[in-house]
C-alpha positions in Angstrom: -1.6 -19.3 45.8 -1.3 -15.9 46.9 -3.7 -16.1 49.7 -2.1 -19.4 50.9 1.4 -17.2 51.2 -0.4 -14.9 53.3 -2.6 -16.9 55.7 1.2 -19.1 56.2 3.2 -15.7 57.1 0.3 -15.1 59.1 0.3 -18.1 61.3 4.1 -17.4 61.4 4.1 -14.1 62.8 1.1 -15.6 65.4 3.4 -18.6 66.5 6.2 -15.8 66.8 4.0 -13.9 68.5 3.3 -16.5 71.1 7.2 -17.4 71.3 8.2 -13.6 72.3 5.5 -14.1 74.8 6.8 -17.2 76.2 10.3 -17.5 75.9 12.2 -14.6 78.1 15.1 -14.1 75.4 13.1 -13.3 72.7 11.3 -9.6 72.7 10.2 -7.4 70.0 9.2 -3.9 70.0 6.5 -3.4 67.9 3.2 -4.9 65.6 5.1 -3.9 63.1 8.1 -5.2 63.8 6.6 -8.7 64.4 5.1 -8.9 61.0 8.3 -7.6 59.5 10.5 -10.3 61.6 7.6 -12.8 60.6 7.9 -11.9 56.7 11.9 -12.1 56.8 11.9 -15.4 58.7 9.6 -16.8 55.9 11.9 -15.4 53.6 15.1 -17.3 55.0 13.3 -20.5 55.4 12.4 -20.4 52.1 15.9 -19.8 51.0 18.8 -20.6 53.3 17.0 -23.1 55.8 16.8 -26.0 53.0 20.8 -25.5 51.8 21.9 -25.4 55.2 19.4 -28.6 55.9 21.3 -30.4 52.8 24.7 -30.0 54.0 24.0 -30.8 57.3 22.0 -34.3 56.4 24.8 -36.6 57.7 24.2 -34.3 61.4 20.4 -34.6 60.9 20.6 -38.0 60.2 23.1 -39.3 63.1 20.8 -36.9 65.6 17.8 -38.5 64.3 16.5 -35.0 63.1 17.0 -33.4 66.7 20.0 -30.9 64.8 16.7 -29.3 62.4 16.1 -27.5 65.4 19.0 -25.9 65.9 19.5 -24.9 62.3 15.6 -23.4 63.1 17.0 -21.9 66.1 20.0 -20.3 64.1 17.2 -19.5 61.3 16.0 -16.8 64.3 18.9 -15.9 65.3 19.7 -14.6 61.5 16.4 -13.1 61.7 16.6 -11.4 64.6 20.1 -9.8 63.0 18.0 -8.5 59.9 15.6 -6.7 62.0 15.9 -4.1 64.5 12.8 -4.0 66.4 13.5 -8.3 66.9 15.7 -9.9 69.1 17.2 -12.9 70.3 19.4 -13.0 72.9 21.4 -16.0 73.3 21.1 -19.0 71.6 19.5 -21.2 74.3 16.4 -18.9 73.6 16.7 -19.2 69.8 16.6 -22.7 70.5 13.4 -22.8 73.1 11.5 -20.4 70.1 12.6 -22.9 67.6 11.1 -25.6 69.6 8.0 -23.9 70.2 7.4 -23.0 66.9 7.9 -26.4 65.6 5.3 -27.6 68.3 2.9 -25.2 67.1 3.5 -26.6 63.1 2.5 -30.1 64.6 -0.6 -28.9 66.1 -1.3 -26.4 63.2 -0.9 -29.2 60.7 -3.0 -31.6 63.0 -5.9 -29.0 63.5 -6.2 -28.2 59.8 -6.9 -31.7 59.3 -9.0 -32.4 61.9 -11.0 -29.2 60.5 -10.9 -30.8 57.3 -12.6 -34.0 58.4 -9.7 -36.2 58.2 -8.6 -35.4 54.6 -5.8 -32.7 53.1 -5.8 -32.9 49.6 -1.8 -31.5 48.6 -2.5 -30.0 45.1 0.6 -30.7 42.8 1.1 -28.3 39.8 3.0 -30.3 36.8 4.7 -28.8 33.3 2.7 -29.1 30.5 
């Protein structure tokens, strides 16, 4: 389980990686940094994305899912806050990062299964 935590804040702070590379309004200073901003993003999406998901469902819902990215977009924006070697400059960046990084989810989540011939097998843990 542990390991599982690590490789996914790993292929965060890669897709983040690519996004500050991509996307103009998004810089960040250092390795270190990265992995920090990558860590704390995990962090809040753990946390805060799936309350501020529930209480924007009706939005979600009449967008047909289009407002999840901007809650992801405001998701970096909060990051960027909490670290100081991260940032995001306006919100029409946070919102191209979002995007990207929920395009590189889709193809991360496609590749694994195409490396896993065509089968993920989700492991549920259940009370004794």
């Amino acid at each position: 389980m542990l390991f599982g935590l690590f490789l996914i804040w790993l292929a965060t702070a890669m897709g983040l990686w690519l996004v500050t590379r991509v996307v103009r309004g998004i810089r960040v200073r250092t390795t270190s940094d990265l992995l920090l901003a990558a860590l704390v993003l995990g962090v809040i999406n753990a946390f805060i994305r799936p309350l501020l998901w529930l209480l924007t469902l009706p939005l979600t819902v009449l967008t047909f899912g289009l407002f999840a990215l901007v809650i992801n977009a405001l998701m970096l924006k909060l990051a960027a806050a909490m670290v100081d070697g991260f940032a995001v400059e306006d919100f029409g960046s946070a919102l191209m990062g979002a995007l990207i990084m929920a395009l590189l989810a889709i193809a991360g989540f496609i590749l694994l299964e195409w490396f896993l011939f065509g089968s993920i097998h989700w492991m549920y843990m259940t009370m004794p």
